[in-house]
C-alpha positions in Angstrom: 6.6 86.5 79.5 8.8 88.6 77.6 11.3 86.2 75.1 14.5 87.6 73.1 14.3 84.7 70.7 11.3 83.8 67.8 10.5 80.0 69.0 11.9 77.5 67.1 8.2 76.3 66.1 7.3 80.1 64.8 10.5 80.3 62.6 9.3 76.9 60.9 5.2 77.3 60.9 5.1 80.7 61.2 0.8 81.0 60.8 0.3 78.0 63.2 3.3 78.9 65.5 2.5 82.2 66.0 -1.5 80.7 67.1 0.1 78.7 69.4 1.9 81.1 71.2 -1.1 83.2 71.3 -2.9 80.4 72.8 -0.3 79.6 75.3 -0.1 83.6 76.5 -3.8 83.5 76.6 -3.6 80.8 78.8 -1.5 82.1 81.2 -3.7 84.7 81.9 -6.6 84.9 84.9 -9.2 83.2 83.8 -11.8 80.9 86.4 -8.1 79.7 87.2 -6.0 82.3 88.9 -1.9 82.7 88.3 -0.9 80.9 91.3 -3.6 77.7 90.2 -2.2 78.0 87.1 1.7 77.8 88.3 0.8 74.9 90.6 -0.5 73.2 87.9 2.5 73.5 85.4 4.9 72.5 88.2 2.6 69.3 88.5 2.2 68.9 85.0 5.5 69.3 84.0 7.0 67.3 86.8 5.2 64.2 85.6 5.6 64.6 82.1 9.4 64.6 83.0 10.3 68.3 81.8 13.0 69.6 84.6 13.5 72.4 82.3 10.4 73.5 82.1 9.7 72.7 86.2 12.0 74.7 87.0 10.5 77.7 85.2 7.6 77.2 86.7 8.9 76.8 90.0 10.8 79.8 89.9 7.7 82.0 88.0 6.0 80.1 91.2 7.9 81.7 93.6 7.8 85.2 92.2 3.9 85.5 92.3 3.8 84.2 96.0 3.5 80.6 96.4 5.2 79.1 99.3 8.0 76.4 99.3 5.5 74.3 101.2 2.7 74.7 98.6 5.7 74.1 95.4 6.8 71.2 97.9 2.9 69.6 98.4 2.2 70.1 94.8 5.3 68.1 93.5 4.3 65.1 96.1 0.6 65.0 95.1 2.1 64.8 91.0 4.2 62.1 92.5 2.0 60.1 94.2 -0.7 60.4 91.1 1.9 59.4 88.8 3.1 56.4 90.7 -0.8 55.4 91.3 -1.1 55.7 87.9 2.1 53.4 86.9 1.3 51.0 89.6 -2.3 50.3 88.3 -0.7 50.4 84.5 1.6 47.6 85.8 -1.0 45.4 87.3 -2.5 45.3 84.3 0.5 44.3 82.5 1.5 41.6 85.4 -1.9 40.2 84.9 -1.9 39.4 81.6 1.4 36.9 82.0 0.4 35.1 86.0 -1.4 32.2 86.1 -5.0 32.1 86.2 -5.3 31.2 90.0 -3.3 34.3 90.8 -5.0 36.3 88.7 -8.2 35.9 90.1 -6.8 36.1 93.8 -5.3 39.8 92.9 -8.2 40.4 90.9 -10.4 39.8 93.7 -12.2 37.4 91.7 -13.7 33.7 93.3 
């Protein structure tokens, strides 16, 4: 990854900044994980935490290494579906907490 600006978080913690970076780069390289794991992954990732920005960098450095549309396509629908499980079983939660007892214990499966 070759950049033509300092990050903003180097210019204003240079010591810590500049550790992060190093971690970040280090990351990126192969490890157990090869590159094309590791770019599925940061589409996911940064598709659910809500980052197009940063998405669409990985997307792209996706496509340059060799993964397919389809995989790019399958891994942004599995991040998808995880993160709507994931808000669906938050929100039960939540809707539990204000029904009435009765209901509760009918969507609770509870007697």
């Amino acid at each position: 990854m070759i950049r033509t600006q300092t990050p903003w978080f180097v210019l204003h913690s240079p010591e810590l900044g500049k550790a992060f970076e190093n971690f970040y780069q280090e990351c990126n390289e192969d490890g157990v994980l090869d590159k094309k794991s590791k770019e599925l992954l940061m589409v996911a990732l940064t598709s659910v935490f809500r980052s197009p920005n940063q998405t669409e960098v990985h997307i792209k450095r996706a496509l340059e290494i060799g993964v397919t549309k389809e995989e790019i396509a399958e891994v942004l629908l599995l991040a998808a579906a995880e993160g709507a499980w994931t808000q669906l079983a938050s929100a039960q939660q939540i809707c539990l907490k204000y029904l009435s007892s009765t209901e509760k214990r009918r969507l609770s499966g509870s007697p």
